[in-house]
Phi, psi and omega in degrees: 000140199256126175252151196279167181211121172213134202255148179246146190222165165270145195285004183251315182283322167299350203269325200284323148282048192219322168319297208293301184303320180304315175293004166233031187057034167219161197270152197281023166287284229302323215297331195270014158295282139003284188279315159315283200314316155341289207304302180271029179027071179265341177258147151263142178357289196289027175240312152047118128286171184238113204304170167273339189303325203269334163327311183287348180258318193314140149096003180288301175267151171251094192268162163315145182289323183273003173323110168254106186282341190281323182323252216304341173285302175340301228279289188328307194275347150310312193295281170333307189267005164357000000 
């Protein structure tokens, strides 16, 4: 159930964070929902929402089902450390 809330803030940090919300596609309700809930931890872990930036990155790369990324990280950093 959702409750009205009303905060006295100083006007530069709402402008900047409402900036801040927008640019990450939520509304500053949800972000400073959120950013509580954090604090007293009240969801567990597995209820986590998921931001949309990172919603929007799933599924971008498509690797082989046999892909061993630690193999190839390895690879990497041998190389890198010549």
């Amino acid at each position: 159930m959702d409750t009205k809330l009303t905060l006295n803030l100083d006007k530069e940090v709402i402008e900047k964070a409402k900036d801040y919300a927008k640019s990450q596609s939520i509304s500053l309700s949800k972000l400073i929902e959120s950013y509580l809930a954090s604090l007293v931890n009240d969801k567990p872990s597995k209820e986590i929402e998921i931001t949309p930036l990172v919603k929007s990155l799933s599924g971008v790369i498509n690797l082989d089902e046999d892909f061993d990324y630690k193999e190839k990280y390895t690879e990497y950093l041998l190389e890198k450390y010549k």
